[in-house]
TILOVEX-316721 format. One line per 5 residues: number of its first residue (from 1); their letters; for each residue x negated, y, z negated of N, C-alpha, C. Coordinates in steps of 0.001 Angstrom, whole numbers, plus 500000, padded with zeros to 6 digits. Each point is the difference from the previous one (the first is absolute). Layout:
% residues N
NUM> A> X Y Z X Y Z X Y Z | ... $
This chain:
% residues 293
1> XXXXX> 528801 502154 517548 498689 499492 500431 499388 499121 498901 | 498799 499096 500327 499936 498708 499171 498599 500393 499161 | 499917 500287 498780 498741 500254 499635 499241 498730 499478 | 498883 500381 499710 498745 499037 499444 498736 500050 499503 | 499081 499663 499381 499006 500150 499573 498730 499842 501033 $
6> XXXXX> 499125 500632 500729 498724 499603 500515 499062 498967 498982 | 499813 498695 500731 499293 499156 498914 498697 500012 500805 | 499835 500578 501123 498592 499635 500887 500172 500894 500812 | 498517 500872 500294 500157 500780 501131 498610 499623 500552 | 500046 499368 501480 499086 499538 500968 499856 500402 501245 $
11> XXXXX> 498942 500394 501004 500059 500077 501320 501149 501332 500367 | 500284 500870 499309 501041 500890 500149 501615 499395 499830 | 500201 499089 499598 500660 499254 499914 501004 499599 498438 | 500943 500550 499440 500171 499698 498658 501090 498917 500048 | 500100 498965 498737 500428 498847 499451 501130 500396 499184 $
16> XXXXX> 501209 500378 500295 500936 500267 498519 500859 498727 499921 | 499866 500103 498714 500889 498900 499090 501569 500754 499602 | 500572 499477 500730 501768 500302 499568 500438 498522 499598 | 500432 500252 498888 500957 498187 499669 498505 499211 499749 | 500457 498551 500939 499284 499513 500339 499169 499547 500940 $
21> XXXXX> 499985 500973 501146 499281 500378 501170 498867 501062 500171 | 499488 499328 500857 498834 501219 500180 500031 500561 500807 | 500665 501236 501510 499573 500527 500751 498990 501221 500642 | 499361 499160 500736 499208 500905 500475 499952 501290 501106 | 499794 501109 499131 500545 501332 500408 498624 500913 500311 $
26> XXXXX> 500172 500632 501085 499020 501570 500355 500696 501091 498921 | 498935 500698 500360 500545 501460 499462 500354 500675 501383 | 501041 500984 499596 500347 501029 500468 499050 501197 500661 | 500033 500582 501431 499131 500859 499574 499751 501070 499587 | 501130 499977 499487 500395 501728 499034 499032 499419 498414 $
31> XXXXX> 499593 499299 499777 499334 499511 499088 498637 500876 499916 | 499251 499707 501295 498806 500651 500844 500134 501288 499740 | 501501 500926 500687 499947 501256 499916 499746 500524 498680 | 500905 499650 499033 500146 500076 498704 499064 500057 498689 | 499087 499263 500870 498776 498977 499652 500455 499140 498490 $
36> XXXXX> 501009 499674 500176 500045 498944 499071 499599 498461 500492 | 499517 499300 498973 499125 498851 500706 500842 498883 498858 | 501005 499026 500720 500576 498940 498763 498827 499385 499663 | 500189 499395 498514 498825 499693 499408 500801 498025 499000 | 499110 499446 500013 500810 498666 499812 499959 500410 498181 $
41> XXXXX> 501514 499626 499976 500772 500324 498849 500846 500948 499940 | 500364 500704 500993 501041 501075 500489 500982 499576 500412 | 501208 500327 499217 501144 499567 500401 500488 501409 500637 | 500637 499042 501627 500229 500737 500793 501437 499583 500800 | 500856 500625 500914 501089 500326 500633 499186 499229 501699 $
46> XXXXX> 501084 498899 500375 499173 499136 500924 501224 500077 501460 | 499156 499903 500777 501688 499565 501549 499394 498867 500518 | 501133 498516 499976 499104 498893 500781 500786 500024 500827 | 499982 499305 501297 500991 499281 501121 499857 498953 499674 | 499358 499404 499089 500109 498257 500047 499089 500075 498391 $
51> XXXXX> 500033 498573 499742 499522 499483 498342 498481 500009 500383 | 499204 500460 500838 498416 499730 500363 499598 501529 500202 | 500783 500544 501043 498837 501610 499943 500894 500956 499605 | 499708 501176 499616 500570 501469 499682 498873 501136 500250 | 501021 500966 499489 499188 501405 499830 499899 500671 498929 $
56> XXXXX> 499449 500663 499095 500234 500095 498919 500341 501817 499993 | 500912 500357 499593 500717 501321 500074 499604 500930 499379 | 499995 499434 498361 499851 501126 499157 499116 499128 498410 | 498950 500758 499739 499410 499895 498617 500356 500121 498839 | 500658 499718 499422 500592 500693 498451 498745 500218 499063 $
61> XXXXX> 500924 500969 499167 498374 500802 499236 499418 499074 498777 | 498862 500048 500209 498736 499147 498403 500200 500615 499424 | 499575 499154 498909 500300 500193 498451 497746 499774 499480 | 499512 499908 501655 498330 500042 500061 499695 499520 501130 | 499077 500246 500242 499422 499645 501064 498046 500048 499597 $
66> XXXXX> 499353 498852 500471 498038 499706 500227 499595 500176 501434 | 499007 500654 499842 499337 500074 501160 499316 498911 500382 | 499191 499696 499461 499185 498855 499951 500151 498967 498706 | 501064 499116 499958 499947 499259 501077 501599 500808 500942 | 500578 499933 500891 501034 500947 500514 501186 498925 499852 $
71> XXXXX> 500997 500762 498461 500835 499159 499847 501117 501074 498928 | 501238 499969 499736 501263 500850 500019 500658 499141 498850 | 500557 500628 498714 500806 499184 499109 499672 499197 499313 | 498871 500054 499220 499078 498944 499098 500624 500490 499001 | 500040 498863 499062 500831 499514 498638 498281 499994 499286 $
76> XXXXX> 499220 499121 500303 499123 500097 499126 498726 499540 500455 | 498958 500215 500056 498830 499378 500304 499040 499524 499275 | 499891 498799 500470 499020 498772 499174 498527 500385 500596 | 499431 500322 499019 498303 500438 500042 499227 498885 500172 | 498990 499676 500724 499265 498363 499643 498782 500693 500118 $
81> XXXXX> 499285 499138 499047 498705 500640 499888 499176 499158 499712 | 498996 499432 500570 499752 498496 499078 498473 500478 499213 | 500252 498723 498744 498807 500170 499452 498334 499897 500213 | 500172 499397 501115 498430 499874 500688 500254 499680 501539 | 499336 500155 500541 499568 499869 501288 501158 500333 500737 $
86> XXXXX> 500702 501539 500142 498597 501146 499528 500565 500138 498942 | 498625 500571 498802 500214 500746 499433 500784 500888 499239 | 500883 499535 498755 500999 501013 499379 499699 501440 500269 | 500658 501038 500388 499789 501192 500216 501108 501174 499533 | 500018 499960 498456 500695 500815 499320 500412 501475 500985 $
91> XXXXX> 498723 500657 500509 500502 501413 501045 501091 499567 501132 | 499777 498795 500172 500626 500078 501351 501632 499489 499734 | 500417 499461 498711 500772 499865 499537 501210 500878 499647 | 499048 500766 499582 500539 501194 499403 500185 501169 501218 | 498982 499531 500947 500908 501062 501084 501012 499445 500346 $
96> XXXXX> 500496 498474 500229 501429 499313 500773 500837 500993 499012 | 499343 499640 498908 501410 500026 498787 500399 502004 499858 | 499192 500357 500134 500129 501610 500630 501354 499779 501182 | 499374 500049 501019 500460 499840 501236 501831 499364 499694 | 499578 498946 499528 501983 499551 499269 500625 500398 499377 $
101> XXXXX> 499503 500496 499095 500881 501067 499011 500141 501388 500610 | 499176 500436 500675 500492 501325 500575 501328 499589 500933 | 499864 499119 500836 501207 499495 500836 501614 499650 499138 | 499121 499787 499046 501404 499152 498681 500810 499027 500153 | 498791 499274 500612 499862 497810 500112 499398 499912 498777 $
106> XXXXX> 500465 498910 499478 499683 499379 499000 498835 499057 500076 | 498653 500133 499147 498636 499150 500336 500083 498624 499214 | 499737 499145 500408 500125 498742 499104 498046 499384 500461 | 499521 499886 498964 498126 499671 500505 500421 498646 499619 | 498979 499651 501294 499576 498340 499949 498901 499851 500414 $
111> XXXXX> 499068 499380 498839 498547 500101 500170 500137 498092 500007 | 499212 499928 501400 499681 498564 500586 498680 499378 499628 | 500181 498803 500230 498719 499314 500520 498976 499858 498333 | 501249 499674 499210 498982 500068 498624 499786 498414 499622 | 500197 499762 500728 499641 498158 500093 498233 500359 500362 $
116> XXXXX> 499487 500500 500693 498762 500371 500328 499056 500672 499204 | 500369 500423 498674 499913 501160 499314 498598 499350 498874 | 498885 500258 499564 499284 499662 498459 500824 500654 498841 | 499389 498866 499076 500932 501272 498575 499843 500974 499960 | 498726 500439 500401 499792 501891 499978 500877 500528 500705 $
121> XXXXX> 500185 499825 501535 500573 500212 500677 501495 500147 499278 | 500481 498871 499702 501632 499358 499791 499766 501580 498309 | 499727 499977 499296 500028 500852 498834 500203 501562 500579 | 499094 500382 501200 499990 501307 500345 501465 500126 500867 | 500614 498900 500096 501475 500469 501093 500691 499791 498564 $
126> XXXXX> 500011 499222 499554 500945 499974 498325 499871 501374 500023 | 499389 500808 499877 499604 501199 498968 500690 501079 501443 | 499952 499700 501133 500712 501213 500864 501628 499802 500120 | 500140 498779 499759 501599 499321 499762 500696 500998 498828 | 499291 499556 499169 500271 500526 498587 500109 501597 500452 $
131> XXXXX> 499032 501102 500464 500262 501228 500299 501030 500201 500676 | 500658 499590 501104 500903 500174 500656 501341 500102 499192 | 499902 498354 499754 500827 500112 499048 500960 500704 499206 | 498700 500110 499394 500117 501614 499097 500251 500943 500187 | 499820 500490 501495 500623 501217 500631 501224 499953 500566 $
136> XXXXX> 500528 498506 500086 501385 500218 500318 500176 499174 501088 | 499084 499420 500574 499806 499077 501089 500640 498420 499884 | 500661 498974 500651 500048 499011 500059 499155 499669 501115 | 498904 498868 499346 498856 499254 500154 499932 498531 500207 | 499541 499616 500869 500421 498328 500269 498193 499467 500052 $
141> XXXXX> 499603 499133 500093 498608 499089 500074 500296 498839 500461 | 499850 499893 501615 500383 498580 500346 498807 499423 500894 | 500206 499101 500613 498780 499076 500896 501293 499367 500923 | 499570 499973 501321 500784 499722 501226 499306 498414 500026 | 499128 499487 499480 499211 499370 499903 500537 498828 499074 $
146> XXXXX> 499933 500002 498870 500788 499256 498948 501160 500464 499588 | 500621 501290 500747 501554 499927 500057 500171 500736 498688 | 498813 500074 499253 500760 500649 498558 500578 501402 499846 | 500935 500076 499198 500397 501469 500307 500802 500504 501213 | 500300 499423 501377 500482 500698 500759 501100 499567 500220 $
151> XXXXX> 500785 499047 499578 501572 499736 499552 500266 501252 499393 | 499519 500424 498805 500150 501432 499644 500669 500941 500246 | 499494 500028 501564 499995 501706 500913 501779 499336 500532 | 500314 498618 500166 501727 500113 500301 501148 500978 499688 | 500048 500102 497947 500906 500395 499792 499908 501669 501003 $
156> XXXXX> 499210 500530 499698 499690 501440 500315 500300 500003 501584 | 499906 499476 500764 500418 499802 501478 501277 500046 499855 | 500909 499447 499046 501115 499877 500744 501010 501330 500165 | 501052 500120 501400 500643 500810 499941 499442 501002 500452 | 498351 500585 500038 499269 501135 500113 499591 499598 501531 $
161> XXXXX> 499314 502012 500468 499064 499393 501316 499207 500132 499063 | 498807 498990 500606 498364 500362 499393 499434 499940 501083 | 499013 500659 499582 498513 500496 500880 498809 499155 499496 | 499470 499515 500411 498972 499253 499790 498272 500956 500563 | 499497 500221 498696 499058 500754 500661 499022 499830 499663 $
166> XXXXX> 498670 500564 500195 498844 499780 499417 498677 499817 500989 | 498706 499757 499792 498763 500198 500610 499946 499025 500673 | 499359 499602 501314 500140 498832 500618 499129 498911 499525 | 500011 498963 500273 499655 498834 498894 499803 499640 498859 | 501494 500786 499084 500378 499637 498755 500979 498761 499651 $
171> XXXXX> 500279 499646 501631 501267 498947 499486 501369 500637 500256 | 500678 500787 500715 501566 500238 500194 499964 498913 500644 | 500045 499536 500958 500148 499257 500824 500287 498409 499395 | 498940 499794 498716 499753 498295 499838 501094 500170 498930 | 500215 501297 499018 500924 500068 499189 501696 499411 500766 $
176> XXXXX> 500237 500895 500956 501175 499612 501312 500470 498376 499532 | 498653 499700 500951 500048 498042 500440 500212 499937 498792 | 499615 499628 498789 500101 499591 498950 501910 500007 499524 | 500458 501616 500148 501203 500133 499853 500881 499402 500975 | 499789 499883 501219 500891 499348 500836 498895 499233 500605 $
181> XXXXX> 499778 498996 500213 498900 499380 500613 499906 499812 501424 | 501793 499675 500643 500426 499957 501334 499283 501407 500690 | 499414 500842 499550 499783 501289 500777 498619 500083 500670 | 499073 498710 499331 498673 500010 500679 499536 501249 500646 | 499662 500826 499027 499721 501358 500226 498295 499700 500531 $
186> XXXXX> 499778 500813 500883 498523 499719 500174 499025 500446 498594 | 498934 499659 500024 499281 500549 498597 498432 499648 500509 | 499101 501196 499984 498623 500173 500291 499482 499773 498498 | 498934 499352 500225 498311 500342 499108 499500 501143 499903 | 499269 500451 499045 499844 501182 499555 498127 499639 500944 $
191> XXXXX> 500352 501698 501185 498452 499936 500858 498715 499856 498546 | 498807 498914 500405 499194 500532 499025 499262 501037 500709 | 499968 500757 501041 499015 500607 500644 500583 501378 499093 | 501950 500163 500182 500420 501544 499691 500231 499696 498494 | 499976 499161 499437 500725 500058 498642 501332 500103 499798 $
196> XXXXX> 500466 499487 500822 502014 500651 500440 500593 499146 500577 | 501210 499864 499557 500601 499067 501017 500196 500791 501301 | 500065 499266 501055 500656 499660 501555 501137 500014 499866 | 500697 501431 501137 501133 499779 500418 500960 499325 500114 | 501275 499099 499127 500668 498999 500998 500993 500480 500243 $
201> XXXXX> 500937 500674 498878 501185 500772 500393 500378 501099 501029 | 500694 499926 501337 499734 500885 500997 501263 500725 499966 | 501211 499942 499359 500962 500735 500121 500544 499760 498880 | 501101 501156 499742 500984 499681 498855 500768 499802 500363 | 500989 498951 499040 500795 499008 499683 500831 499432 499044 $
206> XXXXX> 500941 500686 499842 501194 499567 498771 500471 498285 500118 | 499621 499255 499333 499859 498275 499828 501032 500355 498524 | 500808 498966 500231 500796 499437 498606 498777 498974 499216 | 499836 500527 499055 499710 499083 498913 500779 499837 498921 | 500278 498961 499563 500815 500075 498424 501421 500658 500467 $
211> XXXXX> 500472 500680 499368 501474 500764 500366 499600 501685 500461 | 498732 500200 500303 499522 501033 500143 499677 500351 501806 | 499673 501115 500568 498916 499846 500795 498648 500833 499285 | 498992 499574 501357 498499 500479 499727 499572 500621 501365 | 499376 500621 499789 499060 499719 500612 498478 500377 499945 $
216> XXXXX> 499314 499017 501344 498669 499965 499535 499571 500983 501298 | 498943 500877 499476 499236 501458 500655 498846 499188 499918 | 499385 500580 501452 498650 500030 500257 499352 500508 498925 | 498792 499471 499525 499125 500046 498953 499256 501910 500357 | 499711 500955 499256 499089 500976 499765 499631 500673 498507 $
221> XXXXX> 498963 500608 500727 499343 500004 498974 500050 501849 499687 | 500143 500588 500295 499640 501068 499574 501621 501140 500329 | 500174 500886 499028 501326 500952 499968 499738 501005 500418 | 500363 500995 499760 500027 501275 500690 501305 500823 498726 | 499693 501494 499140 501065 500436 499242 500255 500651 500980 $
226> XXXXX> 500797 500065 501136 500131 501042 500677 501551 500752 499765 | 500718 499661 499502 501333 500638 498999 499934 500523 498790 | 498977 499174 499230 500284 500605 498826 498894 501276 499017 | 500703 500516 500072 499746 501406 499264 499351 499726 498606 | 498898 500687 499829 499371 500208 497809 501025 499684 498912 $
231> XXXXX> 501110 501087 500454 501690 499882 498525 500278 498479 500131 | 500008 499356 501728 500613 498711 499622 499217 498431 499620 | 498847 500364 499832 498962 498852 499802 500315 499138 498734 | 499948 501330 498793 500515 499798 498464 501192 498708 500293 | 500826 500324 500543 501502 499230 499956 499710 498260 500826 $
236> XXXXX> 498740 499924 500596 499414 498513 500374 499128 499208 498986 | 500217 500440 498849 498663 499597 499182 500965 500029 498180 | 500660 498976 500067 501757 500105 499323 499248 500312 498068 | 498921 499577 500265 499254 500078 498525 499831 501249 499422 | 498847 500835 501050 500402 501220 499995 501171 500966 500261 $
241> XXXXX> 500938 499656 500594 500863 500742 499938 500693 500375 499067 | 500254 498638 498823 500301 499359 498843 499097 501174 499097 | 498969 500195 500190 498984 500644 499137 499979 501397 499847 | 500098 500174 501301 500049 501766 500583 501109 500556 499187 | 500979 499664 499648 500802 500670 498930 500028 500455 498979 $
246> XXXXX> 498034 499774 499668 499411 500433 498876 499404 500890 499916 | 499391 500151 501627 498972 501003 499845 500886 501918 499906 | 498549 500646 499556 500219 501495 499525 501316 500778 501238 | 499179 499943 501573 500895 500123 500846 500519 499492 500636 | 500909 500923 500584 501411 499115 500848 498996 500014 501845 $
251> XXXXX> 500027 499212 500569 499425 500158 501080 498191 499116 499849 | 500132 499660 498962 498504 499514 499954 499557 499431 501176 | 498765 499932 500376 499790 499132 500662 498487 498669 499695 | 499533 500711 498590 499387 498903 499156 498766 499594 500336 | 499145 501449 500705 498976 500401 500529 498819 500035 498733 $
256> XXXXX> 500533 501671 500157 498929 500859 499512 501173 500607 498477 | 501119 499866 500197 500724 500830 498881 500079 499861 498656 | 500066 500836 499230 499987 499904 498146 500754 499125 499444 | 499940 499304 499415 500762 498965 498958 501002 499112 500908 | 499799 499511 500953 499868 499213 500711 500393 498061 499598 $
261> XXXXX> 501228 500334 500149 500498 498174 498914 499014 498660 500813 | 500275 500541 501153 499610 498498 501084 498861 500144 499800 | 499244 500876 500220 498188 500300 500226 499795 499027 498055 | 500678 500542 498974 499746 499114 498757 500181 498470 500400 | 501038 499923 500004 500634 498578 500257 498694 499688 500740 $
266> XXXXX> 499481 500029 500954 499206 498996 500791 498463 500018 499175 | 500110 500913 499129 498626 500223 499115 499974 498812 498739 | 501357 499651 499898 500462 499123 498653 500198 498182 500590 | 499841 500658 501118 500390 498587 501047 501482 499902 499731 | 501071 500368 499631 501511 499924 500268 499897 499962 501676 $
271> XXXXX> 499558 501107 500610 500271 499670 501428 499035 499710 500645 | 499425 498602 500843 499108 498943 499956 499099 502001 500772 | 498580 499496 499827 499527 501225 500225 499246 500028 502102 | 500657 498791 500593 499645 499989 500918 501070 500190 500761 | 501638 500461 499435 500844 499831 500885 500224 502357 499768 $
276> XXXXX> 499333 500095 498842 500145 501188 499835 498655 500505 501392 | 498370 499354 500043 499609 500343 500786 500249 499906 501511 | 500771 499185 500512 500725 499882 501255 500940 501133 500147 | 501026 499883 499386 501073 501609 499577 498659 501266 500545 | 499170 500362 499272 499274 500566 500422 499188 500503 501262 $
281> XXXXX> 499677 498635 500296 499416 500219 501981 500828 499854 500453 | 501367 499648 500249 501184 500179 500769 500259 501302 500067 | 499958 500544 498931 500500 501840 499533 499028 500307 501092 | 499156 500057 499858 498589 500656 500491 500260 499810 501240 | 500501 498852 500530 499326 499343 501846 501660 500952 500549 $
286> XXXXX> 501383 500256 498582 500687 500693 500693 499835 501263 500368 | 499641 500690 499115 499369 501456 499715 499089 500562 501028 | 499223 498754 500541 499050 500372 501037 500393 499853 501477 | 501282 498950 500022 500734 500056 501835 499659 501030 500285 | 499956 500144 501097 499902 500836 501032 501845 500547 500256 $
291> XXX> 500078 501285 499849 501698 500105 500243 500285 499992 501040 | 501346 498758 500437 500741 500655 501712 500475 500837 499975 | 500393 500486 501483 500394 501173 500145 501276 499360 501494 $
């Protein structure tokens, strides 16, 4: 049987790429029973009668899987975040970058739109660049706008899937055009009524860029820890984790406890002291879920 990659799943309808063809395949409905749901980036076990439609048989197992955006086998995900309009938002950053490392995709930040930026402005993203950095992060600063910087994001595409993610009207989209321009991706204005960009991305979509694919997810804004557990928070936050090998106990969690390496570190500024207070209300907003049952 002929396998392939899901590069698009539409209308109930999935897109696999075998070779150099694309056929378009249903699911099975032992899929339904099963409740397994193919997800684009799942390489899967396909039956066609012809080079245009099939059925798709069988799922082979991830190595990950996102809920939101709903996508299977990410190599790495490119963060965009731009520097104004909206608003740099270190928390919300740091939840993507949570959210990826628990999965164990690789985060690559790209803070946009600094063509727009005052020196104050342009100095205060220097200075969150620099933190990341420092924690272990590769950091990009580009403008879709004057193009600077986003040649950049090529080498790192290639060979990989990427995920393209981030708040809606930061720019995934103008970043895209810029990289392949033929793709005339749609791209909204940021509402002045909501402060946010407008919807344009309506489905996901594995697109070749560079020697890579991508794809680009509908823009949101807000996460949900709903997997991850207090023990595993430490292990999203690579600075502290780095740190925690200091403290008195084994199990810290860098609260309330005695001699406490990270709780110092963020007192000395070694660990920027706003990524230690995020660590913190994450703990807290986990601690407080409500448990399923």
């Amino acid at each position: 049987m002929p396998e392939g990659k899901i590069i698009k799943a539409l209308s109930g309808f999935y897109y696999v790429l075998c070779g150099d063809e694309t056929i378009q395949c249903r699911g099975r409905g032992v899929f339904r029973k099963n409740k397994v749901t193919p997800l684009v980036g799942d390489e899967v076990v396909f039956q066609a009668e012809n080079n245009i439609e099939g059925y798709i048989l069988e799922v082979k197992d991830r190595k990950n899987e996102l809920i939101r955006p709903p996508i299977a086998n990410v190599d790495q995900a490119i963060l965009v975040f731009s520097a104004v309009e909206p608003g740099f938002s270190s928390s919300l950053l740091d939840r993507f970058l949570v959210l990826v490392e628990f999965n164990h995709i690789k985060p690559i930040i790209c803070i946009t739109k600094i063509d727009l930026t005052n020196e104050e402005e342009y100095k205060k993203i220097q200075q969150y660049a620099s933190d990341y950095r420092q924690a272990g992060y590769d950091v990009l600063l580009a403008s879709s706008e004057t193009e600077e910087g986003v040649k950049d994001l090529m080498p790192y595409l290639e060979g990989e899937i990427s995920v393209f993610a981030g708040q809606s009207g930061v720019g995934k989209s103008s970043l895209l055009n810029v990289l392949r321009p033929d793709l005339e991706l749609k791209t909204n204005d940021i509402s002045s009524h909501l402060g946010r960009g407008k919807h344009t991305t309506r489905h996901v979509e594995l697109i070749e860029v560079g020697k890579g694919l991508v794809a680009d997810t509908p823009g949101f804004s807000s996460l949900e820890f709903t997997d991850i557990e207090m023990e595993d928070l430490n292990f999203c936050f690579p600075e502290i984790q780095a740190k925690s090998e200091e403290c008195k106990f084994r199990g810290c969690l860098h609260m309330a406890e005695p001699k406490c390496a990270v709780k110092a570190a963020s007192e000395t500024g070694e660990i920027p002291l706003y990524r230690y207070e995020h660590y913190k209300a994450f703990l807290q907003e986990i601690k407080d879920r409500k448990p399923r049952y």
